[in-house]
C-alpha positions in Angstrom: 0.0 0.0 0.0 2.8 2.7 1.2 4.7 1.8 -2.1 2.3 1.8 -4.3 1.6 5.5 -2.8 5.3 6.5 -3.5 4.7 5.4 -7.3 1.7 7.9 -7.8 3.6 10.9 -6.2 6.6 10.3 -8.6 4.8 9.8 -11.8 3.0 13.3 -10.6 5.8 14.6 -9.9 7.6 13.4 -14.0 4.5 15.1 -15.5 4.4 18.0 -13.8 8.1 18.6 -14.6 7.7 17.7 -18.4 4.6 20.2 -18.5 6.9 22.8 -17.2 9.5 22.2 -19.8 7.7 21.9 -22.7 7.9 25.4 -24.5 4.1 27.1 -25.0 3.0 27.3 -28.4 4.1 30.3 -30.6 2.1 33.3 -30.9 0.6 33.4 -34.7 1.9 36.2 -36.6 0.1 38.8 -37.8 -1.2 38.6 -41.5 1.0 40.2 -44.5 -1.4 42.4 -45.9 -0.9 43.8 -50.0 -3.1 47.4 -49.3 -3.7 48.8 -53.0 -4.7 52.7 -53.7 -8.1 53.5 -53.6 -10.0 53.8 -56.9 -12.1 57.0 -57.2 -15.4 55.9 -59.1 -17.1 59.1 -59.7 -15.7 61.5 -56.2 -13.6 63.6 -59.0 -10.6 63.4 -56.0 -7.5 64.6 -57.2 -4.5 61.7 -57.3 -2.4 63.5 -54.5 -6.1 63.1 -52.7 -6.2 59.8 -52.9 -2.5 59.3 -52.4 -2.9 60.6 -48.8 -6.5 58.9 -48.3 -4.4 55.1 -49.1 -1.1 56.2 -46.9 -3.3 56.6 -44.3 -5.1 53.8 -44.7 -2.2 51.9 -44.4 -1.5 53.6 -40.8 -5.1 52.6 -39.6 -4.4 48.8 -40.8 -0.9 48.5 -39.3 -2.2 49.7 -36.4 -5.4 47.3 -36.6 -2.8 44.3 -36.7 -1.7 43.7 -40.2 1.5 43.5 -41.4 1.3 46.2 -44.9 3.7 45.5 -47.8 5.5 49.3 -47.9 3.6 50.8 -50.7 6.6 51.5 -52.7 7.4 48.1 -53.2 3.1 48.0 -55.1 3.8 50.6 -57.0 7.6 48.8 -58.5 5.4 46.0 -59.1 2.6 48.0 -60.7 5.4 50.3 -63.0 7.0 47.2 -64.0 3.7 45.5 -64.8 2.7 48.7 -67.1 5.8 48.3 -68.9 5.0 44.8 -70.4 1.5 46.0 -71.2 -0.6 45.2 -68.1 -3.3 47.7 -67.7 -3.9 49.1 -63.9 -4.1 46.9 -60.8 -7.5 47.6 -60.2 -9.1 44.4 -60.9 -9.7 41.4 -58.3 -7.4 39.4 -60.8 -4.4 41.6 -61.3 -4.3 42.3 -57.4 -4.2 38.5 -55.8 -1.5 37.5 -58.7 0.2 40.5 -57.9 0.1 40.6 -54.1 1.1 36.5 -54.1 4.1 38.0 -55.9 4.5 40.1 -53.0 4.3 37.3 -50.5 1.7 38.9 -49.3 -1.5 36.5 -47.4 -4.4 39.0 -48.2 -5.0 42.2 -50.1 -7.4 45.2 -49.9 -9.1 46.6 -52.4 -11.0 49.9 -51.4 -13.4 52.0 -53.5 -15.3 55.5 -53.4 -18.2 55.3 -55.1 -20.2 58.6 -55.2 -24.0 58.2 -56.0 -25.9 61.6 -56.1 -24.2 63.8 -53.2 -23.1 60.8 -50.9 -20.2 59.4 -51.3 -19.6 55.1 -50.1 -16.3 54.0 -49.1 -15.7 49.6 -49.8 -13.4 47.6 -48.7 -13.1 44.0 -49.9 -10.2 41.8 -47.9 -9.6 39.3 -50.3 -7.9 36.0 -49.1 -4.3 35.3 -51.5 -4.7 31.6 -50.8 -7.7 31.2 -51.8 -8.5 33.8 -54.1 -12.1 34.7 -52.3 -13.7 37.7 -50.6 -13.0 37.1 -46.9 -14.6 40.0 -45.6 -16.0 43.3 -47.0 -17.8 46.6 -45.9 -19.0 49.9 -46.7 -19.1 53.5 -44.7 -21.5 56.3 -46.1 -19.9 59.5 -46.0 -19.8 62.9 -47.5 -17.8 63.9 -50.3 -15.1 66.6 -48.5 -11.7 65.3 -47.6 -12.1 66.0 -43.8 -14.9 63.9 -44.3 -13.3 60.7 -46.1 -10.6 60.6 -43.7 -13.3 59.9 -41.0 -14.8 57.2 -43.0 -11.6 55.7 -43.2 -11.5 54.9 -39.7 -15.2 53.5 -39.4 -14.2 51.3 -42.5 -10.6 50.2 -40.8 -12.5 49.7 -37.2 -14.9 47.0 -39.8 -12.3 45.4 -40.8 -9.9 45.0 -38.3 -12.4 44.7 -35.5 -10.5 47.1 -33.4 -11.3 51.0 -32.1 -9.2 53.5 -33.9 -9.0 56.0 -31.0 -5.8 58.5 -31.0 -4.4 57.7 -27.6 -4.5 60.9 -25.5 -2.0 62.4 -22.7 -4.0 63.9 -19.3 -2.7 67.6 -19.7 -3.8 67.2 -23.6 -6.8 66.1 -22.9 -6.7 69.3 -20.2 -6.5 71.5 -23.0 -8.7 70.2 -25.4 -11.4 70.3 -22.5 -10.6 74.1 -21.9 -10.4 74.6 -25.8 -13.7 73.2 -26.5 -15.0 75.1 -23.4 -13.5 78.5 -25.3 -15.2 77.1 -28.5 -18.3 76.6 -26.9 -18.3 80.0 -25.1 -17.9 81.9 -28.4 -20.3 79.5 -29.7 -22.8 80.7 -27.3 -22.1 84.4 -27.7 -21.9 84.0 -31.8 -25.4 82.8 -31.2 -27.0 85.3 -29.1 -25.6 88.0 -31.3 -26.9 86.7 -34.5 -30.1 86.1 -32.7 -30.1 89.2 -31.8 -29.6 90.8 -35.3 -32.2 89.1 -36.4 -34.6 89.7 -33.8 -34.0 93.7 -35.0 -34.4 92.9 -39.1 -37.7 91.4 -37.8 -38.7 94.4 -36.0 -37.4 96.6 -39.3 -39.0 94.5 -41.5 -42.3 94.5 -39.4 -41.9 98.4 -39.4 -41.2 98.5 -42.9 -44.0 96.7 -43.7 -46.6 98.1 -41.5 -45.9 101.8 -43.2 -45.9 100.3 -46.5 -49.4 99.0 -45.0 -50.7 102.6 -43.8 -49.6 103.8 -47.3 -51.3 101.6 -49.3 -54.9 101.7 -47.0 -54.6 105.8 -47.2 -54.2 105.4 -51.2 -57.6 102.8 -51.4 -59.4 105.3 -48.9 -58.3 108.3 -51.2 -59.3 106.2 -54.5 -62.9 105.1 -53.0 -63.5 109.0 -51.8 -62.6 110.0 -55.5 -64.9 106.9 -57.0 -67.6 107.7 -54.7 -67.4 111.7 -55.3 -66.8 112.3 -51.8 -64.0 115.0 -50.6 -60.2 113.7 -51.0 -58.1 113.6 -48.0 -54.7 114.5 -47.4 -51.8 113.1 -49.6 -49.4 114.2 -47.6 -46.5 111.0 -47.0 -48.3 108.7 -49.1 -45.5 108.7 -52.3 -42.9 107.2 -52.8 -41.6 109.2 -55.4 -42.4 113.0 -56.2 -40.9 114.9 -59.4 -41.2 118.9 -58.9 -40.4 122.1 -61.2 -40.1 125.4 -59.9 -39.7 128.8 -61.9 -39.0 131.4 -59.8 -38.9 135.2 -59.5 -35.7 136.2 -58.1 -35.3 140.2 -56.5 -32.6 142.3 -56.1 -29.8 141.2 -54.0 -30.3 142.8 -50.2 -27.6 145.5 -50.0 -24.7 142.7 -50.8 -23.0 142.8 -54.6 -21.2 140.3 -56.5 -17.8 141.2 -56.7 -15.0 139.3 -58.5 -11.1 140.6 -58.9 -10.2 140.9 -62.5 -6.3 141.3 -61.9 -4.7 143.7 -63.6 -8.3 145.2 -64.8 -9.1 145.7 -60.9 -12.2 144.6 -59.2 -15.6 144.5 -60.9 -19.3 144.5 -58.9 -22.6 143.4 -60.3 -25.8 144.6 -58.3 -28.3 142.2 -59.9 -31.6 143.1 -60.2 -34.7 140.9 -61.3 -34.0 137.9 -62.6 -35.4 134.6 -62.8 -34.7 131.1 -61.6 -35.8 127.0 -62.7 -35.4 124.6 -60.4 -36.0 120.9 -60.8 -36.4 118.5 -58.3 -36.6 114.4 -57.5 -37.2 113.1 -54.1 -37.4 110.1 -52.3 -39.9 109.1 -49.5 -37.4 108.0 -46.6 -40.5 107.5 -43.6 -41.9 109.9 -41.4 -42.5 112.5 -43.5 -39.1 113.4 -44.9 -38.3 113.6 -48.5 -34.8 112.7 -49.7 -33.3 114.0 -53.3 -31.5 116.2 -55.6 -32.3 119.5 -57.3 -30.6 121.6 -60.8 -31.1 125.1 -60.7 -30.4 127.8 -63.3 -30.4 131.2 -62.1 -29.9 134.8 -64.7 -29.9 138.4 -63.6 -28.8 141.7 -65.1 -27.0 144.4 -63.3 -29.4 147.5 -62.3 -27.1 149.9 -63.7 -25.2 148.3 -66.3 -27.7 146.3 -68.6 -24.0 145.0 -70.5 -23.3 143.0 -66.6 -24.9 139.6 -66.5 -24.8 136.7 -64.2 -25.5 133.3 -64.7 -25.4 130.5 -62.3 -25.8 126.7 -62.1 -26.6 124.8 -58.9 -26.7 120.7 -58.5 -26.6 119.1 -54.9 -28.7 117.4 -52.5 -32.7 118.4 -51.5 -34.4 117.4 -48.3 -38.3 118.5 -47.3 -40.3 118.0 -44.5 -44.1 117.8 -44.3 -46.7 118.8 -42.2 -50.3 118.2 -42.6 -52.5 121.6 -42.5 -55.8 120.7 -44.2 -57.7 117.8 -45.8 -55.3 118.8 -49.2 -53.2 121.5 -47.7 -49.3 121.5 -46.5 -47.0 123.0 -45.0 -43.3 122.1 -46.3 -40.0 123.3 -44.7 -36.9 123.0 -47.9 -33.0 123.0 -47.9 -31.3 122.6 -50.9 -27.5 122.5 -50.7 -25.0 122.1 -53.3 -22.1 123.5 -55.4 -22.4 126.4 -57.7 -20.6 127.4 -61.1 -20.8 130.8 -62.9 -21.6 130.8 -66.4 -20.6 133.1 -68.9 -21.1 135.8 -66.1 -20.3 139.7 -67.6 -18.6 141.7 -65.7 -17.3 145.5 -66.6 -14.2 146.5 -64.1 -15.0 149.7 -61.7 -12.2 151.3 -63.7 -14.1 151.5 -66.8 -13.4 149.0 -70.2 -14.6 146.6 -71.9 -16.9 143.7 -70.1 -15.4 140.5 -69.2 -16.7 137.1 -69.6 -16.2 134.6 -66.5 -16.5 131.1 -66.4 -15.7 129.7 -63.1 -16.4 127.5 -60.2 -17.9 128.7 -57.3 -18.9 127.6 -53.6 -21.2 126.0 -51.7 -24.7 127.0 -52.4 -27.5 127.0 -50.1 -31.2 127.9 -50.9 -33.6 127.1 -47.9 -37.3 128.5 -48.4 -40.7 127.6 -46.9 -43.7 125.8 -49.7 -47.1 125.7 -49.2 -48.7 123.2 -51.1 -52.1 122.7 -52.4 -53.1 119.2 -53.7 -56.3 119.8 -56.3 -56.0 116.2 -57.3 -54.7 112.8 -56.1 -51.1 113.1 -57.7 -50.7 116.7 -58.5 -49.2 119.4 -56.2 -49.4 123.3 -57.0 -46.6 124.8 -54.5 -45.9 128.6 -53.2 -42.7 129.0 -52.2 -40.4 131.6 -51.1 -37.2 131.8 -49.1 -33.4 132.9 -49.6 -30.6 131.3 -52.3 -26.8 132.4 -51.3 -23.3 131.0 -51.8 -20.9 130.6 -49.3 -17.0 130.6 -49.6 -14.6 129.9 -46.6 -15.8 128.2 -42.9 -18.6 129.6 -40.4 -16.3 132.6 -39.1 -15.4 133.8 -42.7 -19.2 134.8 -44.3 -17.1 135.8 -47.7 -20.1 135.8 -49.7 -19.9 135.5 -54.1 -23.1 134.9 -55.0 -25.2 137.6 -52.5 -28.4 137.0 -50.5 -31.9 136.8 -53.0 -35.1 136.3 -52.0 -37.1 134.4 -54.3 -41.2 133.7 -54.9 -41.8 130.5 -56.7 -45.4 129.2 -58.0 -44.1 125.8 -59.1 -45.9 122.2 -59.6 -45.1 118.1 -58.6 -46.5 115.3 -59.5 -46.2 112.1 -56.8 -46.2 108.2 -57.8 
């Protein structure tokens, strides 16, 4: 009994120890992988494009846990191939007799297929061996570059089975957190800014709208008055558009001549007396009453004394009016024009006695404010009183050097609004 005991513990003992020895079984190496570049079928993706798309593919499946034949060593193979008429490796054929030339165990084949404005990225793993599919998938993706490369790495994690994550070191990952928290932030504030824009074209739009509203229900009460033969109301601020001519009578200057240096002839003086003015004028509604626009004017006078002295003037500039309701078709209207004048062929004789001198020059600013009364006998016609001051200013506030002298002017002109 005791020796048969003794026999059990040493052939334990034997096996144990030949266990021990015996080496464990070889890890099995990693596939050799043939990784071919990646055949654009309809992506219009330039060839450097898909150069960098296939080298980093390769990086995604080395890391996955395939061994990649280098890519140079392909494209030898490929050059030479071309040289004794092959055409390119892009067939399931031409890569498994290729890549067994390689030594490789399996090939990829990958493909981007776009199909409307979606672009698919295949892979097919095809086994060398045994010249079948082995395993094959497909990422949808958009068509941008940033885009692919991110469908890359859904494909590779397909194939391979393993999570492509970027490994990431704490006080990176610090950063990144602060950086999207500073992304975010701005994010936030971009928002509530453009919200806020918008918020105020809504209100300016609504404004807009509701005057172009007011406008439109004063122009269908005026047209039913008028159909129905009752008494037309005001038209005051309901055009968008008025056109306006003005002939004028202009009077003698107010105690101020125009007086020009002739050079060596001396200095010459025109006291104007009556003379006459037109005036044109097209304005804009711009809201609230207020007319925006521009004016010509053409003024002429004769001297008092010397019928052989002339002036004539041109004005251009801007025009602005306000309005103000009076009666159902009555208005009162408060006018600046403001501009730049030129003189015209102007005659001047010097103080010194000779002959008369024709000017043409430029001149200064010009001014011409004036009160209008306006009477409205019809919808879109405007009969207008006007009188006020026209003057031209040389120099700043604090130097009044005045060429073209104080008038006052009476106007009956007319407008017509749209």
């Amino acid at each position: 009994m005791g020796c048969s005991w003794r026999k059990t513990k040493s052939l334990g003992f034997l096996f144990a120890l030949f266990v021990g020895l015996t080496p464990a079984p070889a890890a099995e190496p990693a596939p050799i992988l043939a990784v071919f570049d990646i055949e654009d079928r309809g992506a219009g993706l330039s060839e450097e494009t898909l150069s960098r798309l296939t080298d980093y593919l390769v990086v995604l499946l080395t890391s996955g846990g395939y061994e990649v034949v280098p890519r140079h060593q392909i494209k030898e193979r490929i050059s030479q191939q071309k040289e004794e008429g092959y055409k390119a490796c892009y067939d399931q054929s031409c890569q498994v007799e290729l890549g067994r030339e390689l030594a490789a165990q399996k090939s990829l084949a990958t493909q981007i297929i776009q199909v409307g404005g979606v672009c698919r990225l295949t892979g097919s793993m095809i086994d060398l061996r045994k010249a079948t599919t082995e395993k094959a998938s497909f990422v949808r993706s958009a068509c941008g570059e940033k885009e692919l490369f991110g469908a890359l790495e859904a494909l590779a994690e397909k194939l391979t089975g393993r999570k492509m994550v970027e490994p990431t070191k704490p006080e990176t990952a610090t950063i990144d957190f602060r950086r999207k928290k500073a992304t975010e932030a701005e994010g936030a504030r971009k928002l509530r800014k453009e919200a806020q824009e918008a918020d105020l074209a809504r209100k300016r739009r609504r404004k807009a709208q509701e005057e172009q509203a007011a406008k439109k229900r004063m122009k269908d009460a005026l047209a039913t008055q008028q159909g129905t033969g009752q008494e037309s109301g005001p038209t005051v601020g309901i055009y968008d558009l008025t056109i306006g001519f003005h002939p004028c009578l202009v009077f003698p200057n107010l105690g101020e001549t125009l007086s020009v240096d002739l050079g060596e002839e001396g200095k010459g003086e025109v006291e104007m007396g009556f003379g006459y003015v037109l005036d044109a004028q097209i304005d804009f509604d711009i809201g609230t009453g207020v007319y925006l626009g521009g004016f010509g004017l053409y003024y002429q006078a004769k001297d008092e004394k010397d019928s052989d002295e002339e002036v004539k003037y041109l004005a251009i500039g801007l025009a602005m009016r306000a309005h103000f309701d009076l009666l159902k078709s009555l208005e009162l209207r408060f006018s600046m024009e403001m501009g730049m004048g030129f003189y015209l062929g102007t005659s001047i004789r010097p103080d010194a006695g000779g002959e008369v001198q024709v000017l043409d020059d430029s001149g200064g600013l010009f001014f011409k404010p004036s009160i209008e009364l306006v009477w409205y006998p019809i919808r879109s016609l405007g009969l207008i009183l006007e009188f006020g001051t026209m003057f031209e200013m040389v120099g700043g506030p604090d130097d009044h050097d005045l060429l073209l002298p104080p008038l006052l002017f009476l106007s009956l002109g007319l407008e017509a609004g749209i």
